[in-house]
SEBAGU-55585 format. One record per residue (C-alpha): residue number from 0; x, y, z; chain. Coordinates in pm, whole numbers, m for minus. Each point is the difference from the previous one (the first is absolute). Layout:
% residues N
  nr     c1     c2     c3 kette
 NUM      X      Y      Z     A
...
This chain:
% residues 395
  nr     c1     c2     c3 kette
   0   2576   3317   m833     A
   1    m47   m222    348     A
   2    373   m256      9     A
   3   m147   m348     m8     A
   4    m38   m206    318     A
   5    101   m322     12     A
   6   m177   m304    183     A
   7    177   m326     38     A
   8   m225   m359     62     A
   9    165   m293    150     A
  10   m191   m277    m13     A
  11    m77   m378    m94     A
  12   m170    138   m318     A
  13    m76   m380   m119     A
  14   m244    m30    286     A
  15   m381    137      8     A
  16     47    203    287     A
  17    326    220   m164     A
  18   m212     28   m339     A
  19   m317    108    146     A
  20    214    299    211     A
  21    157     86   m259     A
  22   m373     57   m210     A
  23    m19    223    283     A
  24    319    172     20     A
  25    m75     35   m391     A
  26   m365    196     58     A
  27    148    213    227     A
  28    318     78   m267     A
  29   m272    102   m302     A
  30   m104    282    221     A
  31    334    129    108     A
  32    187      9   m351     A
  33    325    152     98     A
  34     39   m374    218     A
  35    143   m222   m137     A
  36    103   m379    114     A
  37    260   m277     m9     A
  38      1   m380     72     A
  39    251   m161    179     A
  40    m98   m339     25     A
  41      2   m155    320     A
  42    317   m248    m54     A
  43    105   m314    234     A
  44    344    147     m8     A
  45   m120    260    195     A
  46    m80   m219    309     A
  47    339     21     97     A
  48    m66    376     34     A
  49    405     70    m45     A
  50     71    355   m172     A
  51   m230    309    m66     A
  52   m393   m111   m165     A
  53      4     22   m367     A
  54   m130    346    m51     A
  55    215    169    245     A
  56     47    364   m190     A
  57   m226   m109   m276     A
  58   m319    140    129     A
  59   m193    250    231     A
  60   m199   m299    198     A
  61    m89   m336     28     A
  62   m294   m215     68     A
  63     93   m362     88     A
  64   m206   m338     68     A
  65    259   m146    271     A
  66    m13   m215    289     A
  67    137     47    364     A
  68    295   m212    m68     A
  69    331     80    161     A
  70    211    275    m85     A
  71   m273     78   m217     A
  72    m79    393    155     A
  73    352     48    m47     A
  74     64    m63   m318     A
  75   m307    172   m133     A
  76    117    346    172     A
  77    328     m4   m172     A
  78   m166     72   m324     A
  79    m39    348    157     A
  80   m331    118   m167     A
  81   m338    m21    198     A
  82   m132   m361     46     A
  83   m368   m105     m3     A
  84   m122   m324     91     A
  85   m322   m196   m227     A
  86     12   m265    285     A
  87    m33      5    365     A
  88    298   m203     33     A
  89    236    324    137     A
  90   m256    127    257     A
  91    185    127    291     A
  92    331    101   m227     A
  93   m101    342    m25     A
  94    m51    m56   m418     A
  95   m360     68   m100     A
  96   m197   m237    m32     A
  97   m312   m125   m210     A
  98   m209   m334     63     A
  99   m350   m164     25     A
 100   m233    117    224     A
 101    m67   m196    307     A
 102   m263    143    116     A
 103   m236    m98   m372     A
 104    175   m308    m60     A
 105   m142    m46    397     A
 106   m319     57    m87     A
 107      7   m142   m362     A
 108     80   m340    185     A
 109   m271     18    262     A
 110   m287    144   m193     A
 111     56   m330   m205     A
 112      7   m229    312     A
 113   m292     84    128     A
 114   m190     m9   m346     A
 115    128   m313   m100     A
 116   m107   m165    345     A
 117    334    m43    135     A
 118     15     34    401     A
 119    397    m67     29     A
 120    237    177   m153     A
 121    365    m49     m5     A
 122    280    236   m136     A
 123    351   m118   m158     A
 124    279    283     12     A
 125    362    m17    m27     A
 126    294    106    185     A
 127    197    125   m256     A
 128   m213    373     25     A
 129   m156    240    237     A
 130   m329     47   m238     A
 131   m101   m364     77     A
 132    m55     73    406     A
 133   m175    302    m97     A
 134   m255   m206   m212     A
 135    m21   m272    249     A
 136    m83    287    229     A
 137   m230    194   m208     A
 138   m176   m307    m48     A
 139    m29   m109    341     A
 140   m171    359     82     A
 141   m242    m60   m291     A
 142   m139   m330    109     A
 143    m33     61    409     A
 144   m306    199    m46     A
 145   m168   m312   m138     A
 146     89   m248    253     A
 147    268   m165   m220     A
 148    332    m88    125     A
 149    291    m27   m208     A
 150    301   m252     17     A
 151    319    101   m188     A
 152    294   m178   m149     A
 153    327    231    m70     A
 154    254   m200   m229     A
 155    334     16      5     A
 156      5     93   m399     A
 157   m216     43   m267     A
 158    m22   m304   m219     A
 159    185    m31   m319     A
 160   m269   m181   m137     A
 161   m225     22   m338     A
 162   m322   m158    m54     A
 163    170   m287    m95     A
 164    303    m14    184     A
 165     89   m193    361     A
 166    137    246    251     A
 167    205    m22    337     A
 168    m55   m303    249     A
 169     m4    207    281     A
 170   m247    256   m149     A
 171   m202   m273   m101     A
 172    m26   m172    320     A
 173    m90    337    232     A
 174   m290     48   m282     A
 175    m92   m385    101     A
 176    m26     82    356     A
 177   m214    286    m20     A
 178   m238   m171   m228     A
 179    m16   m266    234     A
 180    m77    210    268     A
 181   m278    209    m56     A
 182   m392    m20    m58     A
 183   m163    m83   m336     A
 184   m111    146   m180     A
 185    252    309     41     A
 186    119    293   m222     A
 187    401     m7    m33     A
 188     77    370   m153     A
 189    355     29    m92     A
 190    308    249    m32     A
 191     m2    m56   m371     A
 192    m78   m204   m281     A
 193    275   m240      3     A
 194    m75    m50    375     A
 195   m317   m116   m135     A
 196    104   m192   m225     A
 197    166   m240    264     A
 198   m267     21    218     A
 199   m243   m177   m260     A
 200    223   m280   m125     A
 201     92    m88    414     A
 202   m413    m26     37     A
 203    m45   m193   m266     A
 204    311   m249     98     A
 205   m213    m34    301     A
 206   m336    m47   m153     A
 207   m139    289    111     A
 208   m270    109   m176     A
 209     59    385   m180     A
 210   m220    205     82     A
 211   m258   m261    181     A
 212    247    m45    256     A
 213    304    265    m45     A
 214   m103    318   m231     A
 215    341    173    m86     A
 216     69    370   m114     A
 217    302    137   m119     A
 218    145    351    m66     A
 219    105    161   m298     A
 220   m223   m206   m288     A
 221    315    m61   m151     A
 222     32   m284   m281     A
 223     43   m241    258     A
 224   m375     29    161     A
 225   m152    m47   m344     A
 226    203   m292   m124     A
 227     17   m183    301     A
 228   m294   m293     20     A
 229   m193     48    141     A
 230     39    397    m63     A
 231     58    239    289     A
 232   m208    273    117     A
 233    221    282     69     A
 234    m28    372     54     A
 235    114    211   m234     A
 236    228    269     80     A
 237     71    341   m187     A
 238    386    m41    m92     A
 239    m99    262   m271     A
 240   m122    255    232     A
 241    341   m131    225     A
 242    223    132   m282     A
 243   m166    323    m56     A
 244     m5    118    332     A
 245    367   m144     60     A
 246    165    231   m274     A
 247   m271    269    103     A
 248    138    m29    348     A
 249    420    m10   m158     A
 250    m89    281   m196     A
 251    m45    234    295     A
 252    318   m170    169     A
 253    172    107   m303     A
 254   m149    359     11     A
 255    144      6    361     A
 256   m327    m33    113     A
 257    m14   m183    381     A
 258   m212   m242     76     A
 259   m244    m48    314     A
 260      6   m395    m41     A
 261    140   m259    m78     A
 262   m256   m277    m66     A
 263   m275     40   m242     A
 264   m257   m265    m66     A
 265   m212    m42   m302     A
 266   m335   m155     26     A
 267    m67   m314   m147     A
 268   m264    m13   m269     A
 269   m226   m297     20     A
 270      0   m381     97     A
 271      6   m250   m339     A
 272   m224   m296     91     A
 273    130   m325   m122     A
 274    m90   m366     74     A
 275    235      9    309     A
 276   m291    208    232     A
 277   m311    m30   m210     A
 278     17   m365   m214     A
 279     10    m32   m342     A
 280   m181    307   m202     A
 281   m265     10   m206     A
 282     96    133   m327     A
 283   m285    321   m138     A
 284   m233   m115   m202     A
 285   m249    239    m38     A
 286    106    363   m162     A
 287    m90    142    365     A
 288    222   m203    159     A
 289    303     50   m190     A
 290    m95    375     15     A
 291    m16     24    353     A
 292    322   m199     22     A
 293    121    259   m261     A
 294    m85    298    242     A
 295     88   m103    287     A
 296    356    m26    m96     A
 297      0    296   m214     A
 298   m198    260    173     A
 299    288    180    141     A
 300    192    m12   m327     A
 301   m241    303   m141     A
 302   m203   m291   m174     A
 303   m248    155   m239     A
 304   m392   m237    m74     A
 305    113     10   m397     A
 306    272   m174    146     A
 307   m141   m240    179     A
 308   m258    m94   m267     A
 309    280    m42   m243     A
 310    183   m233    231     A
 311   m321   m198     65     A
 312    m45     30   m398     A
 313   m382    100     26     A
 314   m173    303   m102     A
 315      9    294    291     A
 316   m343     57     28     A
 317   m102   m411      7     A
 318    327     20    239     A
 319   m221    232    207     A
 320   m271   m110    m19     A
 321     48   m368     80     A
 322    216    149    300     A
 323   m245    182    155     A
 324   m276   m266      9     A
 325    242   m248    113     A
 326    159    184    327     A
 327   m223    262     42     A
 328    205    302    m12     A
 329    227    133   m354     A
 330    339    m41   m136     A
 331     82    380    161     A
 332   m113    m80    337     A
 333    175   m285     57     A
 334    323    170   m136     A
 335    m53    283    172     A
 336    m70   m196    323     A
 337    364   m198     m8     A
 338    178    342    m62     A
 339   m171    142    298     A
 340     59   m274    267     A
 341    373      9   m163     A
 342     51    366     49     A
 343   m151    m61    369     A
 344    272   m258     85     A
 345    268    232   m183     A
 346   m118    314    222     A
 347    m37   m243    316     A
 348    377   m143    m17     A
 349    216    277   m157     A
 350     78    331    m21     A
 351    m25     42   m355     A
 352    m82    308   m191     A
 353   m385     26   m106     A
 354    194     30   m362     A
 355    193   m352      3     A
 356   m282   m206    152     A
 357   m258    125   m278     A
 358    285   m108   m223     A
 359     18   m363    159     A
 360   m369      5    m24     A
 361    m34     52   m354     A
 362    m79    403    m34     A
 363    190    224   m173     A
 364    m64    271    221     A
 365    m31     63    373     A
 366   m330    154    m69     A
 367   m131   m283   m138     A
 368     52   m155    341     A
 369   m185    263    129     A
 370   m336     m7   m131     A
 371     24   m399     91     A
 372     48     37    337     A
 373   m229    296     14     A
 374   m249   m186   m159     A
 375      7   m317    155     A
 376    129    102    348     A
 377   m146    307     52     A
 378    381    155     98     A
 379    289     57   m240     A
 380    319   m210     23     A
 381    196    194    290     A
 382   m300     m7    187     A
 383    m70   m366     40     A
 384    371    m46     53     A
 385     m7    274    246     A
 386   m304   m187    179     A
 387    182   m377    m20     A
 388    238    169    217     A
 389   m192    144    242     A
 390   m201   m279     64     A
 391    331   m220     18     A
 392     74    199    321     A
 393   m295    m29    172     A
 394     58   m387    m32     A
């Protein structure tokens, strides 16, 4: 009978980010049985980092949610069991290291400047990690080829602000400065959703208009984008698929398995419009509308058309129907459509197996994948990837 491993999570668990990892960390658990895993609770007593972490000799690994604060690295290495990262807080430590990214929350963000009209576009980082320069970066590449420059405000911290709580002075102010500074209207994306957050209440102190004037898009569609008023766009990011791949990634380092890398980035689902970059939103009122809205955020989930129907609470066949003579095209095809220029952007930006991105897609089955893209594309999935990279080196 295999001995048990055991995985050790150290995290804020009270925060969306630790409990979405963790659904994650979970998925990847129910298909290796003989892991198993323990919470230690991240702890303000263990800012002072003094002693050995709490599951020194307790477990086989750990996967911890931890900033780049001093003495940090340190401590986390005399628990003496393989360490993997959820954030990208530790790049350059040598510890693994799983985050957002850059690269599709780049091109998230622009694809929605340029639809929404916006010809400026302004990006607001932080000091306090490495990840935020390579967003400001990956955006910066993403929006030359269409003539738009970008100006860029690094702050000293991230806010420790809620939707309706005041933060720093000094925060506020640089946030005042650059709002002051550039063209309306422009596009402000930001490091993350409390980022946001600030960035909304300063333009409204200041009358600007949001989004006439200042459209604002945040990172992480945390609780924070949808509660604030007026509610934040924000890109939503894959913290489940973060977790999986994290304790897929410490269960090799506990196998003695070496790695080639030490950064991995996870690529960012989709963009939530809210009021903050499109206005205020029309609420469905027709059964087509609210099952196209239905579809387009489910099609990747595996969604089946009984589904949809019963969500929309009409007959399938009306459902269809009514569809069809509305846009023009079915319920399949436009399902089918999404998980297609999804599994293009997947094969595009990583080097994921044919396997996991027909998984992320909504198929059970790599073949499934298979037919689509040989269908529809005319090549199977390693051959359009092969192709994007070819024709990325003749650029």
């Amino acid at each position: 009978m295999q001995a048990k491993i055991t995985v050790g999570f150290h995290a804020p668990t009270w925060t969306e980010n630790a409990r979405w990892t963790m659904d994650g960390i979970l998925r990847y658990l129910a298909e290796e049985p003989y892991i198993q895993i323990r919470d230690f609770r991240f702890s303000v007593s263990d800012e002072n980092f003094a002693g050995s972490p709490p599951w020194r000799g307790k477990v086989d690994g750990v996967i911890v949610i931890a900033g780049h604060t001093p003495g940090v690295v340190e401590w986390l290495q005399r628990g003496e069991v393989p360490i993997v990262c959820a954030v990208g807080d530790l790049i350059g430590t040598g510890i693994p290291c799983f985050f957002p990214q850059s690269a599709s929350l780049a091109r998230l963000a622009t694809d929605h400047a340029i639809s929404g009209g916006f010809r400026h576009v302004a990006f607001v980082g932080t000091c306090e990690t490495k990840t935020s320069e390579m967003r400001r970066a990956a955006l910066e590449t993403q929006l030359k080829p269409h003539g738009i420059s970008l100006q860029a405000l690094e702050l000293l911290s991230i806010p420790n602000v809620n939707y309706d709580q005041q933060s720093d002075d000094t925060l506020q102010q640089a946030v005042r400065q650059l709002l002051a500074s550039f063209q309306k209207p422009t596009l402000v994306s930001c490091f993350n959703d409390r980022i946001a957050a600030m960035v909304v209440r300063e333009a409204q102190e200041m009358g600007l208009s949001i989004p006439e004037q200042v459209g604002v898009v945040g990172t992480g569609d945390t609780t924070i984008a949808r509660l604030c008023d007026p509610p934040i766009s924000s890109i939503r990011v894959n913290r489940e698929e973060t977790g999986y791949q994290a304790v897929r990634c410490l269960h090799q380092r506990i196998q003695g398995i070496e790695l080639e890398q030490t950064t991995f980035e996870v690529p960012a689902i989709e963009l939530v419009a809210r009021h903050s970059t499109v206005g205020a939103k029309q609420t469905p009122t027709t059964d087509v509308q609210r099952a196209l809205e239905y579809i387009q955020r489910h099609a990747c989930d595996g969604v089946q058309l009984q589904t949809v129907a019963d969500t929309v609470q009409v007959s399938l066949r009306t459902l269809e129907l009514d569809f069809k003579k509305t846009t023009g095209r079915t319920m399949g095809d436009l399902i089918q459509q999404i998980r297609l220029d999804r599994a293009k952007h997947l094969l595009e930006t990583t080097n994921l197996s044919t396997q996991r991105i027909a998984n992320l897609v909504g198929f059970s089955h790599y073949s499934c994948l298979n037919r689509m893209t040989s269908r529809m594309l005319n090549m199977t999935p390693a051959q359009y990837r092969k192709r994007h990279l070819e024709m990325l080196k003749e650029v």
